[in-house]
C-alpha positions as CSV (number, residue, x, y, z in Angstrom):
1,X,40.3,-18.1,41.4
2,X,37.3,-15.9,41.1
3,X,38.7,-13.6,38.6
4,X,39.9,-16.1,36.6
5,X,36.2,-18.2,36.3
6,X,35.3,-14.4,35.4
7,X,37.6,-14.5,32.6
8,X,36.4,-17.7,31.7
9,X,32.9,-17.2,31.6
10,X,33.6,-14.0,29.4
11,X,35.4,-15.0,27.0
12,X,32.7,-17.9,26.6
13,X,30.1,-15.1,26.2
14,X,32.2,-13.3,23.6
15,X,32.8,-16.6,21.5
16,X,29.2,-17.8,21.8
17,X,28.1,-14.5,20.7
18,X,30.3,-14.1,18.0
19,X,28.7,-17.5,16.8
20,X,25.4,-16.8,16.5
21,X,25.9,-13.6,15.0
22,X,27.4,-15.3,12.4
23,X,24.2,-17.6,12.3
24,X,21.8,-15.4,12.7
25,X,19.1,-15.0,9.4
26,X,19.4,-11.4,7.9
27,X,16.4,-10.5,6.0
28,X,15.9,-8.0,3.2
29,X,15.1,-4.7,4.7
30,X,11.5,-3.9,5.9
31,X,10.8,-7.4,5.4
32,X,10.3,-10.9,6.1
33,X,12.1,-12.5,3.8
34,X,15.4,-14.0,4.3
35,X,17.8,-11.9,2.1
36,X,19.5,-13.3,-1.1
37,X,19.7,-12.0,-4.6
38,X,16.8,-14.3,-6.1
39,X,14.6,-13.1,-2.7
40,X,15.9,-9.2,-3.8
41,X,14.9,-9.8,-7.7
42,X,11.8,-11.0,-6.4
43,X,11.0,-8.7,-4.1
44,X,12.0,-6.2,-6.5
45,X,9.8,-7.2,-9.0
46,X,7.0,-7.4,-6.5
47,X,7.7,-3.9,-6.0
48,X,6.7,-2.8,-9.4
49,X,3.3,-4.6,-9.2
50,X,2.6,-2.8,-6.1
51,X,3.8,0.7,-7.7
52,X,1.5,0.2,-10.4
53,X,-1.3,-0.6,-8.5
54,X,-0.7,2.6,-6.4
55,X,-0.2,4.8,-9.9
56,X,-3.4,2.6,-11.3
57,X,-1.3,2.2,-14.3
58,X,-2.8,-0.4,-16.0
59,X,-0.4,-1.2,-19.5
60,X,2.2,-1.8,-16.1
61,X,-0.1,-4.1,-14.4
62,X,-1.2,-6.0,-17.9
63,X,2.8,-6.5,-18.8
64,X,3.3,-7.9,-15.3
65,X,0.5,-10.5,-16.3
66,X,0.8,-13.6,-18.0
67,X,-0.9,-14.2,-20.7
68,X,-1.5,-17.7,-19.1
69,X,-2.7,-16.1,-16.0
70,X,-5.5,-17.8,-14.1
71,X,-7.3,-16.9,-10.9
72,X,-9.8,-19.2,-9.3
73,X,-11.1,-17.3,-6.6
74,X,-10.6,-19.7,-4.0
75,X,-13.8,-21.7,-4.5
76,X,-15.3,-24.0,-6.7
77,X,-17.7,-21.8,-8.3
78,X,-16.0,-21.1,-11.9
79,X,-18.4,-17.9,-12.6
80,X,-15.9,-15.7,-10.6
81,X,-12.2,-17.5,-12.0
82,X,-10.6,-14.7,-14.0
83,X,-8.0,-15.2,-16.6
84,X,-5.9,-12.7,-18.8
85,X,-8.8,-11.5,-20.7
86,X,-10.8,-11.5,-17.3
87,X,-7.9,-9.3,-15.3
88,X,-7.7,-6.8,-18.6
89,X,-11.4,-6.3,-18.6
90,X,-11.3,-5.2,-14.8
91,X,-8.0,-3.2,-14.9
92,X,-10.3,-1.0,-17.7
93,X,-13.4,-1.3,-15.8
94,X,-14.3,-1.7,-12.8
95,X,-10.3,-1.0,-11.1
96,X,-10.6,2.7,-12.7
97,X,-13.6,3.1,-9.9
98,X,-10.7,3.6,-7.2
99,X,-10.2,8.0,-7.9
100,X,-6.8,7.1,-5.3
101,X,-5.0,4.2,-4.1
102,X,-2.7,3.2,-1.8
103,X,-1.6,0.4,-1.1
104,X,1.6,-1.1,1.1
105,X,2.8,-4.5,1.4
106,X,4.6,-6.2,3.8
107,X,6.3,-9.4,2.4
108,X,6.0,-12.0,4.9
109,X,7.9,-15.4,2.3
110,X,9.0,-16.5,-0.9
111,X,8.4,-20.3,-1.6
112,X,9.6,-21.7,-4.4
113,X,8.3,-25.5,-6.0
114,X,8.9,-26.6,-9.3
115,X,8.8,-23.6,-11.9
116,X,6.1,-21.4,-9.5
117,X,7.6,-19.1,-7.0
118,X,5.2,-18.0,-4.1
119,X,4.9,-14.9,-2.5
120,X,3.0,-14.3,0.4
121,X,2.3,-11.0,1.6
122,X,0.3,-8.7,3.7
123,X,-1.1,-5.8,2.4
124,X,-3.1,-2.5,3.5
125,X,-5.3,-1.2,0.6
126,X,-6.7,2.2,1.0
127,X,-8.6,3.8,-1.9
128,X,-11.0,6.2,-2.8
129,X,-14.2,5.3,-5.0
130,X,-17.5,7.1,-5.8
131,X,-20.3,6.4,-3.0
132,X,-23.9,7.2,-2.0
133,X,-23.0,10.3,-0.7
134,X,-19.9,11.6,-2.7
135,X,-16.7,9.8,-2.2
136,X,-15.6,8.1,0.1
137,X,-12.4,6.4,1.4
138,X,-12.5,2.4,2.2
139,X,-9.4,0.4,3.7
140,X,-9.1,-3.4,3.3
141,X,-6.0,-5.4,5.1
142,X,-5.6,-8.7,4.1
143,X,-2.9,-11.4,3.7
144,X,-2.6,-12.7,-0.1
145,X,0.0,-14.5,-2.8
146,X,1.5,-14.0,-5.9
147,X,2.1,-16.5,-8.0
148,X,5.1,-16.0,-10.2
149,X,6.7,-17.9,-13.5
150,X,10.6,-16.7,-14.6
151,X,10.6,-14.9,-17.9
152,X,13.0,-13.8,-20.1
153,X,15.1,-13.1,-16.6
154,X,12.5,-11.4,-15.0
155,X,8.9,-13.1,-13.7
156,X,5.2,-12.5,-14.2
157,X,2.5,-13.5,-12.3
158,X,0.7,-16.1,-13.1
159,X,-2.3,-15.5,-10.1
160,X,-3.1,-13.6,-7.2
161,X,-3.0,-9.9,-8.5
């Protein structure tokens, strides 16, 4: 009697297991984000923003853009919103401060409403820009989003960079 309630309560463990695997969320590798082939594209893309921060390559960075992009800087105060002609003027200026960058991301979701896909993220930014006494090495970590449009069966981003 024992051995077979045994048996029974196995084979209930191997069936109940075998259904939530096949439940369970699998996520795109070193990520957050629940893995599909929009969420890879996505990502993917994402990936080239943050290599060209990295390389400071600012044609990349500018062709990532919109031309309709728009940051607001979280406030009210429009003397710090920054649009396309606002990001180019700071990829050529003040951005070629940094003498090194690097900078990781860890992508945390991808929302999509309407024509605007979201992604948050958390990143680690450590660079290298001129200082009092030489230069020296600063390290920001932060969470922040991209905002993306689809175009021409890629994206650009639209806010957040």
């Amino acid at each position: 009697m024992l051995c077979r309630q045994t048996k029974a309560v196995a084979s209930f463990l191997v069936v109940a297991s075998t259904v939530l695997a096949g439940c369970a969320t699998h996520y795109i590798p070193n990520t957050d984000v629940e893995d599909s082939e929009d969420n890879r594209k996505i990502i993917s893309f994402c990936e080239k923003y943050r290599n060209a921060v990295e390389s400071k390559n600012v044609g990349a960075l500018l062709q990532l853009a919109s031309p309709k992009y728009y940051e607001d800087g979280g406030n009210i105060d429009a003397s710090d919103d920054l649009d396309y002609a606002g990001l180019r003027e700071y990829l050529t200026g003040k951005f070629q401060d940094a003498r090194a960058i690097r900078y990781e991301i860890r992508y945390r979701r991808v929302i999509k409403e309407d024509d605007v896909i979201f992604v948050d993220y958390t990143y680690s930014a450590s660079y290298r820009i001129p200082g009092r006494q030489g230069e020296e090495w600063r390290r920001k970590v932060d969470d922040n989003r991209l905002e993306l449009v689809e175009h021409q069966n890629e994206y650009r981003i639209i806010a957040g960079m």
